[in-house]
MDTraj code that builds the backbone (N, CA, C; nanometers):
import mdtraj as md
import numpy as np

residues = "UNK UNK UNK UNK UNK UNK UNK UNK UNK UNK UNK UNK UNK UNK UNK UNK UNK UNK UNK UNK UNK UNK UNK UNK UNK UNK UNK UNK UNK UNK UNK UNK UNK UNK UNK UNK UNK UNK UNK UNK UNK UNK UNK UNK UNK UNK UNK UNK UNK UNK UNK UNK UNK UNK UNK UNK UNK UNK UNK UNK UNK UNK UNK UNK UNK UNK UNK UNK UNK UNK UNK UNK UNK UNK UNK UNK UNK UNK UNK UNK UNK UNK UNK UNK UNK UNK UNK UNK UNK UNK UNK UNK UNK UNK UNK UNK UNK UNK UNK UNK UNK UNK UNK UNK UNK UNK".split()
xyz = np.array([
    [8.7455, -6.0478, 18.0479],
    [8.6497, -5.9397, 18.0340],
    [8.6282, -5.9086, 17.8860],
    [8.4846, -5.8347, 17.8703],
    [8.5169, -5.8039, 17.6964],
    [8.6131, -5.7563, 17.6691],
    [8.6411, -5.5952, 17.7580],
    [8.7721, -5.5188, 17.6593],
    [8.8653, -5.6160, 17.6381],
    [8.8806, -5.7127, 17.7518],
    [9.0247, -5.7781, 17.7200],
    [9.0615, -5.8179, 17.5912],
    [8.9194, -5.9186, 17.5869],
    [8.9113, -5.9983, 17.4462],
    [8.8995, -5.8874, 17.3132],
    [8.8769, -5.7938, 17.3174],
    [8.8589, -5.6982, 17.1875],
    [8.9501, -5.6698, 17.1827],
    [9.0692, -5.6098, 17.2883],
    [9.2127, -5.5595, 17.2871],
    [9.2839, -5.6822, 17.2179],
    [9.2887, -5.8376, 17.2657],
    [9.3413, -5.9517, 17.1951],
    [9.3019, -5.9224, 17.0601],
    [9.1683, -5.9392, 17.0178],
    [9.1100, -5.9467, 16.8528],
    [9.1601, -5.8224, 16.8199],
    [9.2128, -5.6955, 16.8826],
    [9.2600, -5.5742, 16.7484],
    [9.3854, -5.6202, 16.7438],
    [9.5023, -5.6945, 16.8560],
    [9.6402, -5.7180, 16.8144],
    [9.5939, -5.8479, 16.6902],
    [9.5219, -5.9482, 16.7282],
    [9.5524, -6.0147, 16.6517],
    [9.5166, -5.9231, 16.4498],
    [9.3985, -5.8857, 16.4677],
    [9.4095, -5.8607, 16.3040],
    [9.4961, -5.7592, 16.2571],
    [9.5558, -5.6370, 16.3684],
    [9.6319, -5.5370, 16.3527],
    [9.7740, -5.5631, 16.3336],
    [9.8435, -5.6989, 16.4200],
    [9.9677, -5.7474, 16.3668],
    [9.9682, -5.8189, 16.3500],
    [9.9146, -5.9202, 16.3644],
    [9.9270, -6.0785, 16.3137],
    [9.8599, -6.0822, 16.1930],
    [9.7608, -5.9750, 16.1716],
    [9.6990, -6.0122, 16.0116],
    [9.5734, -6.1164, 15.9966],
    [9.5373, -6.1645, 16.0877],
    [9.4853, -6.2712, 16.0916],
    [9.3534, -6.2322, 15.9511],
    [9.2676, -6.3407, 15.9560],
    [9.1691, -6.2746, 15.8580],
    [9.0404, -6.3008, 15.9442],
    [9.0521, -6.3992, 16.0302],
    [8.8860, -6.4475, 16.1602],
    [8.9358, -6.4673, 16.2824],
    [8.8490, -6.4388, 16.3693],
    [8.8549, -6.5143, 16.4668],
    [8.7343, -6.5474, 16.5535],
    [8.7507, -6.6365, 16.5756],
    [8.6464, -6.7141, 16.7455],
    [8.6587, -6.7351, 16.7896],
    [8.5846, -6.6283, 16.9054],
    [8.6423, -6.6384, 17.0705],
    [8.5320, -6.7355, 17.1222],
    [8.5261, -6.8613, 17.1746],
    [8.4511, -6.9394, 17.2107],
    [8.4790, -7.0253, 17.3721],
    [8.3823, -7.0402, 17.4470],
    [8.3745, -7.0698, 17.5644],
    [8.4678, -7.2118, 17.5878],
    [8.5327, -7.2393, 17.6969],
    [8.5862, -7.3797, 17.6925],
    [8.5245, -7.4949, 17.7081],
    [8.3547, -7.4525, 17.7505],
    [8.2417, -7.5839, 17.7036],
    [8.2522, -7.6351, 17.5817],
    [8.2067, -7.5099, 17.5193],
    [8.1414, -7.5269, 17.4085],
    [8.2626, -7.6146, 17.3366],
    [8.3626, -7.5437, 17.3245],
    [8.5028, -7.5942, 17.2604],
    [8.5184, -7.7477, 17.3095],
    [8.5191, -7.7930, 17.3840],
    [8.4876, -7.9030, 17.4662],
    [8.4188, -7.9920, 17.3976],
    [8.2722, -7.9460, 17.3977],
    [8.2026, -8.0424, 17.2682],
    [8.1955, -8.0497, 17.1876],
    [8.2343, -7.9303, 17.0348],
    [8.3232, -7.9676, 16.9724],
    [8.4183, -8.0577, 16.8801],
    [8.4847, -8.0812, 17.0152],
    [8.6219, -8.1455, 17.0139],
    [8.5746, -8.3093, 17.0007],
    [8.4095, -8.3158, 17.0311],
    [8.3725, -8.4638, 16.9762],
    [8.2868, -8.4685, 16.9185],
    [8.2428, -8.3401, 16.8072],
    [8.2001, -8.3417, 16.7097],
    [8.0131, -8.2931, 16.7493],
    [8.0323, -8.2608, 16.8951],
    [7.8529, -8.2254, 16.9450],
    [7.8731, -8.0660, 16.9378],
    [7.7136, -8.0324, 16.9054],
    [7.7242, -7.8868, 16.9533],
    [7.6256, -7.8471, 17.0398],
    [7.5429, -7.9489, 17.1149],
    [7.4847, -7.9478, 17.2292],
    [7.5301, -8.0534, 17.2990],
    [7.5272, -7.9870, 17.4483],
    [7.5204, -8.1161, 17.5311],
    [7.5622, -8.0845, 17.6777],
    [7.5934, -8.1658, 17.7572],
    [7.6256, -8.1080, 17.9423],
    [7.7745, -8.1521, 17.9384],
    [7.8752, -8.0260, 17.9824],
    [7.9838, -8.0392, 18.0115],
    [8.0607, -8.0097, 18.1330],
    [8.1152, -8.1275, 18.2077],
    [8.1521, -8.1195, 18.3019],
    [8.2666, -8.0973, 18.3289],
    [8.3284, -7.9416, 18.3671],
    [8.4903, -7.9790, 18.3704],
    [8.5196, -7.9884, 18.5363],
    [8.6308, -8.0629, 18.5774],
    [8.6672, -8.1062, 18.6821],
    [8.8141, -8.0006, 18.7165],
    [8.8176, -7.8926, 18.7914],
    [8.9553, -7.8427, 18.8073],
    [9.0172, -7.8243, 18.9514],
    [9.1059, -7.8014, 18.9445],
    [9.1651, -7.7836, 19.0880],
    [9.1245, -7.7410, 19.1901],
    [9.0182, -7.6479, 19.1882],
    [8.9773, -7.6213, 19.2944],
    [8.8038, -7.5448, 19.2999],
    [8.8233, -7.6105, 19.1552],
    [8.6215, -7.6045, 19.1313],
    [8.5826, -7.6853, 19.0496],
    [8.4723, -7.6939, 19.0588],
    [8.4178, -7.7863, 18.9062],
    [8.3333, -7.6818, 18.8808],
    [8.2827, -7.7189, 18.6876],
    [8.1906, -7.5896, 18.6717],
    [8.1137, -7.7424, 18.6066],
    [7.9697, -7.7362, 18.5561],
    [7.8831, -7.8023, 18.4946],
    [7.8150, -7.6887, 18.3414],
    [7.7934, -7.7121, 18.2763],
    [7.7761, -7.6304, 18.1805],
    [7.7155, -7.6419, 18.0765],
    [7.5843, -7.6295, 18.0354],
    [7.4981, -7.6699, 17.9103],
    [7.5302, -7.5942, 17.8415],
    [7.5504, -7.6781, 17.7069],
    [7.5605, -7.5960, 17.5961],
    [7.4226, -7.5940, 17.4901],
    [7.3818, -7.5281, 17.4192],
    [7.3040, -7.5622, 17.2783],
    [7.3372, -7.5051, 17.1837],
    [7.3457, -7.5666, 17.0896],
    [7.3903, -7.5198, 16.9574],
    [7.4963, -7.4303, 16.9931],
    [7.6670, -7.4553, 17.0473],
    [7.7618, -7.4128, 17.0565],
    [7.7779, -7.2665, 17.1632],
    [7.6782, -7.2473, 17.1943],
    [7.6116, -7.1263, 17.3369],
    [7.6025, -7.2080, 17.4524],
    [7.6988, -7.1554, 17.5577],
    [7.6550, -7.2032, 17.6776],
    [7.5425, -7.1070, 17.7368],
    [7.4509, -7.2092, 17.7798],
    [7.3132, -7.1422, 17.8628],
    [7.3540, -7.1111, 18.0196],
    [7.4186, -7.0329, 17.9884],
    [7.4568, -6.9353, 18.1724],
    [7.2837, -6.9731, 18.2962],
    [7.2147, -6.9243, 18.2517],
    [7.1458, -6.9555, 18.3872],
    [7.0879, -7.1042, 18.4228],
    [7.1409, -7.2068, 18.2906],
    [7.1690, -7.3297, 18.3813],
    [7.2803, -7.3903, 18.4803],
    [7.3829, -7.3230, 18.4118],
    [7.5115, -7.3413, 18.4393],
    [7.5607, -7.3159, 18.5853],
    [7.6445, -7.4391, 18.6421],
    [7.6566, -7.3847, 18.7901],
    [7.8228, -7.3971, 18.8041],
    [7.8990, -7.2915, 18.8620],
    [8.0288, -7.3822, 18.9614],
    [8.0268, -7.4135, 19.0930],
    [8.0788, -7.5246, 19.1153],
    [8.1174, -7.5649, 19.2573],
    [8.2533, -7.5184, 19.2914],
    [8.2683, -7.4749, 19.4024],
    [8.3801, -7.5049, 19.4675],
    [8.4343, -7.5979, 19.5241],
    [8.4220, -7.7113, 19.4645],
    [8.5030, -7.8559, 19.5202],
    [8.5529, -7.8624, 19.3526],
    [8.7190, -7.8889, 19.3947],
    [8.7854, -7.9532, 19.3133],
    [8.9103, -8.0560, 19.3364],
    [8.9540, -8.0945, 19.2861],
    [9.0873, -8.1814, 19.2717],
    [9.1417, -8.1653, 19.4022],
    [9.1753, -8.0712, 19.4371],
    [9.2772, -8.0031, 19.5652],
    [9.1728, -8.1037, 19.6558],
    [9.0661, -8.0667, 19.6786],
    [8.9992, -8.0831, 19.7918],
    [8.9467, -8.2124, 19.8062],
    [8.9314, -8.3520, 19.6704],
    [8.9137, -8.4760, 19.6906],
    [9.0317, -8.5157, 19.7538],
    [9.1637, -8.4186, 19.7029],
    [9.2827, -8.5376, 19.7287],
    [9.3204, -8.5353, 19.8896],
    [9.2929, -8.4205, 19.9488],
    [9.3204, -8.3838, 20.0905],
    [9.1977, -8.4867, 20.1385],
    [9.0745, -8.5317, 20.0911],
    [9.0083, -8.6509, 20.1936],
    [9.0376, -8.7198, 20.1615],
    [9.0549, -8.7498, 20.0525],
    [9.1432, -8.8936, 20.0715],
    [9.2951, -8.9174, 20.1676],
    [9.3882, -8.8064, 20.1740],
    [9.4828, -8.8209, 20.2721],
    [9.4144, -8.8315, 20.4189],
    [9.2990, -8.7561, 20.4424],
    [9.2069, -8.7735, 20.5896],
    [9.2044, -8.9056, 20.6157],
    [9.1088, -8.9644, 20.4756],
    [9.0773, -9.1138, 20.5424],
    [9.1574, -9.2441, 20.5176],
    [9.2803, -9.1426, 20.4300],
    [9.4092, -9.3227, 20.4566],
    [9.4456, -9.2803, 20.5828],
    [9.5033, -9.1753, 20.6414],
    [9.5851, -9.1349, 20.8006],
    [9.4325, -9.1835, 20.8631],
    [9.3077, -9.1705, 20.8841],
    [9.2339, -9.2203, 20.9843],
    [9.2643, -9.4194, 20.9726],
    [9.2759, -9.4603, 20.8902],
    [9.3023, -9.5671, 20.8797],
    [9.4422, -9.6198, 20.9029],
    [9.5139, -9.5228, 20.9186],
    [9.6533, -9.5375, 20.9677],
    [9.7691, -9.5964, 20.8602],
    [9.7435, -9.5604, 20.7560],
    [9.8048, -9.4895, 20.6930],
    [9.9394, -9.3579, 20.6685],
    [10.0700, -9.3762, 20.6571],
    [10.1221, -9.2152, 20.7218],
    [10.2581, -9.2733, 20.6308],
    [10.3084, -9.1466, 20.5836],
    [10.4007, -9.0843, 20.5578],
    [10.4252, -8.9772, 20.5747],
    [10.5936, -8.9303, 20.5025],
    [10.6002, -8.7862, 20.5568],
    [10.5172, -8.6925, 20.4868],
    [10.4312, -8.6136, 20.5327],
    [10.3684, -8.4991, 20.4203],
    [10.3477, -8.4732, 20.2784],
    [10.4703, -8.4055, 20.2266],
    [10.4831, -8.3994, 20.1146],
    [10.4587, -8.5349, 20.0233],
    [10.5607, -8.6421, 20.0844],
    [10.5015, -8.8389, 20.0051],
    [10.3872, -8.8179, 19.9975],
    [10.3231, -8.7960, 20.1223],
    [10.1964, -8.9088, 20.1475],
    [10.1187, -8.7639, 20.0355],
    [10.0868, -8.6938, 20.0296],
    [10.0140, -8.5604, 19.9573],
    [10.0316, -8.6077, 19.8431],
    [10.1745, -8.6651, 19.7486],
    [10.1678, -8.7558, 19.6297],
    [10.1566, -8.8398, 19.5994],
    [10.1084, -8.9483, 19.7183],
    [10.0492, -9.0990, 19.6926],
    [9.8922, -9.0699, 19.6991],
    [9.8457, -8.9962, 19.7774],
    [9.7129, -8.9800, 19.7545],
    [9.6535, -8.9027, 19.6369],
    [9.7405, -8.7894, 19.5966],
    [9.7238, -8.7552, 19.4306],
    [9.7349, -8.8919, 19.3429],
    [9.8308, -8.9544, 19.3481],
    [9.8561, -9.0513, 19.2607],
    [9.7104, -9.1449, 19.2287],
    [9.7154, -9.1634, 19.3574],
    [9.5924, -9.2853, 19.3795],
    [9.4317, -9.2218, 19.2944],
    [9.4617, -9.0964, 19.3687],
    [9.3227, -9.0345, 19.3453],
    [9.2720, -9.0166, 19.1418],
    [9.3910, -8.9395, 19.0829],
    [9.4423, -8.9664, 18.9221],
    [9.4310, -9.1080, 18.8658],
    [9.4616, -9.1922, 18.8933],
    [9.4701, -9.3060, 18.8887],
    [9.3309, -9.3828, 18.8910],
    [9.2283, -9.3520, 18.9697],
    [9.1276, -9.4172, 18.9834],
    [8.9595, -9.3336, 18.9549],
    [9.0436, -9.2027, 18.8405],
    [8.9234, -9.1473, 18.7919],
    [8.8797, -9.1875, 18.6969],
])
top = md.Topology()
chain = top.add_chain()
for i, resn in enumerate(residues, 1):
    res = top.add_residue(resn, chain, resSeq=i)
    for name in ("N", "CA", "C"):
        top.add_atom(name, md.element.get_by_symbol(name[0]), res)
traj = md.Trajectory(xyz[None], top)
């Protein structure tokens, strides 16, 4: 939330001293990190993906979408369709061979 982030930025210059700071989106930071400051960033997480345009280091919110499909939810179909194929271990294994597989072949 803002206050949050303003409450962070008064500890930081109030005890840490700092002399700047920038609070910046994890897109934007994202591109960045390979030297763009526009461009479409896709992050992939556990249990959403978000898609996210940036320009000139601003993400453009009303392009920007999240899904609710993430990680969690490829790796559980993939356990669907190795057990439909007959496929099986005990639970917990088989839940980390299909993570494995799934990591493995992104």
């Amino acid at each position: 939330s803002r206050q949050g982030r303003e409450e962070i930025v008064d500890i930081l210059f109030s005890m840490f001293r700092v002399k700047a700071v920038s609070i910046r989106s994890q897109s934007a930071l994202s591109l960045f990190a390979y030297g763009l400051a526009s461009g479409l960033n896709v992050d992939f997480g556990e249990t959403s993906t978000s898609i996210a345009v940036v320009y000139e280091g601003e993400v453009v919110h009303p392009l920007s979408k999240r899904f609710p499909l993430g990680g969690q939810q490829i790796t559980d179909n993939l356990c669907k369709l190795l057990k439909e194929k007959g496929y099986n271990l005990p639970t917990d294994e088989f839940y980390g061979v299909c993570r494995s597989i799934k990591e493995s072949t992104a």
